[in-house]
C-alpha positions in Angstrom: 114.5 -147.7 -169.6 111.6 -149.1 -171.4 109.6 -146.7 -173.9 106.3 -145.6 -173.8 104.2 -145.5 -176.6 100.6 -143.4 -176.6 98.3 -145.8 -175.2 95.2 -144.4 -177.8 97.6 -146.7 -180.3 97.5 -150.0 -178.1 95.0 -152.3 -178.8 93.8 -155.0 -175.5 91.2 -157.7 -175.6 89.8 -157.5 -172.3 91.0 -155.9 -169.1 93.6 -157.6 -167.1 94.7 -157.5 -163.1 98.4 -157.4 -163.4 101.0 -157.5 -160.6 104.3 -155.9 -161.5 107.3 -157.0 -159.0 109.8 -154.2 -160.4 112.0 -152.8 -157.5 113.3 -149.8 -160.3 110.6 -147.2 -158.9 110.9 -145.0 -161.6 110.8 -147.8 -164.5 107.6 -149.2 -162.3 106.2 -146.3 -162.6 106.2 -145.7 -166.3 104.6 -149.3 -166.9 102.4 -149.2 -164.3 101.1 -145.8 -165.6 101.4 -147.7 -169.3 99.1 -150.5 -168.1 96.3 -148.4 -166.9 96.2 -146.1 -169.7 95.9 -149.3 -171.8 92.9 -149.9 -169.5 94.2 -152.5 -167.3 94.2 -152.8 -163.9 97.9 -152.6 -162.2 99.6 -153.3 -158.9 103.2 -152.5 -158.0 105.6 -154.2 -155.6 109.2 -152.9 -155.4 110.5 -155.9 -153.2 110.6 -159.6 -153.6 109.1 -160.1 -150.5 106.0 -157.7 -150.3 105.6 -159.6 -154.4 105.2 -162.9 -152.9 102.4 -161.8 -150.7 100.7 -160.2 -152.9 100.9 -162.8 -155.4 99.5 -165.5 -152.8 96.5 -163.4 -151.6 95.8 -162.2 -154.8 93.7 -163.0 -157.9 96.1 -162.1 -160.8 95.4 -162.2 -164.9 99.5 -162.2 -165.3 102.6 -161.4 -163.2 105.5 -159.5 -164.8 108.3 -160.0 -162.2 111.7 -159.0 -162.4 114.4 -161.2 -161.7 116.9 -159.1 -159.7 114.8 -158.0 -156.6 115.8 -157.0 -153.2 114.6 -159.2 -150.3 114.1 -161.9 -152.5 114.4 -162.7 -156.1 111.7 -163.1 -158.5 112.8 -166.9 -160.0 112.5 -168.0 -156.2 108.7 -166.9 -156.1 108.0 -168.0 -159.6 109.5 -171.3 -158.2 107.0 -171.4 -154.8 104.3 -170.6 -157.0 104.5 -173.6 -159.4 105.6 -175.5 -156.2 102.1 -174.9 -154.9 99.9 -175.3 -158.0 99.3 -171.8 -159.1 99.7 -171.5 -162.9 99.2 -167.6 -163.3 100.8 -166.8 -166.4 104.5 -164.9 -165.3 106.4 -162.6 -167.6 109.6 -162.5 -166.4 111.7 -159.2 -167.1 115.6 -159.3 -166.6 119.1 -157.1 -167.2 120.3 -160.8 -168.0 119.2 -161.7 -171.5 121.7 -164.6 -172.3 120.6 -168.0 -173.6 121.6 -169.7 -170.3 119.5 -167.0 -168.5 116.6 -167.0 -170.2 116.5 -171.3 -169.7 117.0 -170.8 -166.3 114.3 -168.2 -165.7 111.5 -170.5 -168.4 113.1 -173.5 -166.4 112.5 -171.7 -163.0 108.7 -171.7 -164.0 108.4 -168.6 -166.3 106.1 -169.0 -169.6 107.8 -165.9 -171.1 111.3 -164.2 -170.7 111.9 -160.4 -172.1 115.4 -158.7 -171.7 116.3 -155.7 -170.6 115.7 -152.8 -172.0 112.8 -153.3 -173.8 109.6 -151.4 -175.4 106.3 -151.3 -173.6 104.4 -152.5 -177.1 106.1 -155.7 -177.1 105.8 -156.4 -172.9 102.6 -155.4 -173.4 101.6 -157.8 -176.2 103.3 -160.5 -174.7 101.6 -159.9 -171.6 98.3 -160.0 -174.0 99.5 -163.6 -175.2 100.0 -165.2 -171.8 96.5 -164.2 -170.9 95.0 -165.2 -174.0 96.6 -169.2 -172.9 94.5 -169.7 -169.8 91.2 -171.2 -170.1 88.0 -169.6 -170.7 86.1 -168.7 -167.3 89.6 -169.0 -165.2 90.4 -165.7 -164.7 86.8 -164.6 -162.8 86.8 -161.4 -161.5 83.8 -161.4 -159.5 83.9 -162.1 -156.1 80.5 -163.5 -154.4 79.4 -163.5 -150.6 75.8 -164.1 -150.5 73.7 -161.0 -152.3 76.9 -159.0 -151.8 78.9 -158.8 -155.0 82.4 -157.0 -156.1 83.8 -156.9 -159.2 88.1 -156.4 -158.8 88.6 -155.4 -162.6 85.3 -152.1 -162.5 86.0 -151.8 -158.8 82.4 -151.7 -158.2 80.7 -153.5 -155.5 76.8 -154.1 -154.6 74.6 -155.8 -152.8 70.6 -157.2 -154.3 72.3 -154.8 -157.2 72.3 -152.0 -155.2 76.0 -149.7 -155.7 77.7 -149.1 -152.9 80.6 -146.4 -153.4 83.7 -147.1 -151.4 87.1 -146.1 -151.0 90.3 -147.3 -152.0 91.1 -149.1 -148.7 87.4 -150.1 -147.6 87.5 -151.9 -150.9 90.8 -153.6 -150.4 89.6 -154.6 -146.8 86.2 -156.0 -148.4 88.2 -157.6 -151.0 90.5 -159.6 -149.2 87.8 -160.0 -146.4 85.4 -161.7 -149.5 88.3 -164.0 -150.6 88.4 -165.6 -147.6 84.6 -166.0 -146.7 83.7 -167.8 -144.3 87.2 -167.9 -142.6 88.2 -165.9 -139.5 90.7 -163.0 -140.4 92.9 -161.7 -137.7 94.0 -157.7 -137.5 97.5 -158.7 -137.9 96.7 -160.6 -141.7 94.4 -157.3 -142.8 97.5 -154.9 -141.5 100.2 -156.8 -143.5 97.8 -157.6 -146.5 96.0 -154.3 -146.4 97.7 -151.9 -145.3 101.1 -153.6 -145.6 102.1 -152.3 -141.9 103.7 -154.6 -139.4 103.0 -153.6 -136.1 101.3 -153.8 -133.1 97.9 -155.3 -134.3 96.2 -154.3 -131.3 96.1 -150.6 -132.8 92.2 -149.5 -134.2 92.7 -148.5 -137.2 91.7 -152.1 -138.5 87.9 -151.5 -136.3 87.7 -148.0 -137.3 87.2 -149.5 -141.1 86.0 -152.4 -140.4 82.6 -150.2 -138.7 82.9 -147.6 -141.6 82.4 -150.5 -144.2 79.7 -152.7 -142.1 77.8 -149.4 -142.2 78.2 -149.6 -146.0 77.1 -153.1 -146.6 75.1 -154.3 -143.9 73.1 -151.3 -143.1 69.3 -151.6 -144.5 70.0 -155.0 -145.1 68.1 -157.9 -143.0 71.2 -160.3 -142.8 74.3 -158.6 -141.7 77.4 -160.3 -143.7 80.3 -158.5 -142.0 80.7 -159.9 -138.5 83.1 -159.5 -135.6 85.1 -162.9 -134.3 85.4 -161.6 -130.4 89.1 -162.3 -129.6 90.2 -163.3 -133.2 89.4 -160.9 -135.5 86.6 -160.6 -138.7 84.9 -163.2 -141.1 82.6 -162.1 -143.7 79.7 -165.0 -144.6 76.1 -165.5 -146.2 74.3 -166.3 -143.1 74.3 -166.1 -139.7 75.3 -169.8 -138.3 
């Protein structure tokens, strides 16, 4: 079990979006808790699987991934990520702290390697470090679609710098909605990336937001942004074209 410090005695830089892949609930739990109180923003997936979606549709500052996950293991995503070009720093946490281990794991694509059990100062730091490598302006958090703006790390969003308060899901739909502007996104891709349900995508809970948050950001605007593919599904753009 890793050890918690107080977080008014850790020192950060900058806030950071970090994914932790940690399928020990309990342990995930504890850091995730850790992170924030640090002031840093922090997802959580407890399988290999639901990891390696999140870490392709998301915009991550570092991964801390363990190695021994159910569904699939965290060296094989680390792999497919280097595979495909994506360099977000990866901390890789592991019961298995031998030499030939901790090769394998930096060989599998990992920048840093921390055994089992270990404190949170030290992840924490080392988590610090690998973010402090990457390059000046590669780590943008603000997502741009038109005069509609949204800022992952303050979780604020606005449009011609006007707020507009949402909720936890209408922002993770306008999130992942933004990141692929201009590209038609179907009910089954917001289901498994939002809502992280796989089932019958002809259910309307997916139109039911969808309206609530075109309300949001569209209404008393000239140019709606938010439109509706007919047959396919959603595509958010500057313009109508």
């Amino acid at each position: 079990m890793l050890s918690l410090p107080v977080a008014r005695d850790i020192g950060y830089r900058a806030p950071m979006r970090i994914l932790l892949i940690e399928d020990d609930r309990e342990a995930a739990a504890y850091l995730v808790k850790a992170l924030k109180e640090a002031g840093h923003v922090a997802d959580h997936a407890a399988d290999g699987e639901t990891g390696a979606h999140l870490v392709e549709d998301g915009h991550y500052d570092v991964l801390v991934v363990d190695r021994m996950l159910p569904k699939r293991d965290g060296l094989s995503i680390v792999a497919e990520m280097r595979r495909r070009g994506d360099d977000t720093p990866v901390l890789i946490l592991s019961a298995l702290g031998q030499v030939d281990d901790r090769v394998k794991g930096l060989r599998a694509g990992g920048d840093d390697y921390l055994p089992k059990p270990y404190a949170f100062s030290e992840l924490l730091a080392r988590v610090e470090v690998l973010a402090r490598r990457r390059k000046p302006g590669e780590t943008d958090t603000l997502i741009r679609v038109g005069s509609l703006e949204l800022d992952r790390l303050s979780r604020e969003v606005r449009r011609a710098g006007q707020p507009i308060p949402l909720q936890p899901r209408e922002f993770r739909l306008l999130e992942y909605l933004m990141k692929h502007a201009g590209q038609v996104v179907t009910r089954t891709m917001l289901l498994e990336n939002v809502w992280d349900y796989h089932f019958d995508p002809q259910t309307n809970v997916i139109d039911v937001h969808v309206s609530r948050l075109r309300s949001k950001i569209d209404k008393g605007f000239d140019e709606p942004l938010l439109h509706t593919v007919r047959g396919a599904g959603y595509m958010i753009r500057d313009g109508v074209r």
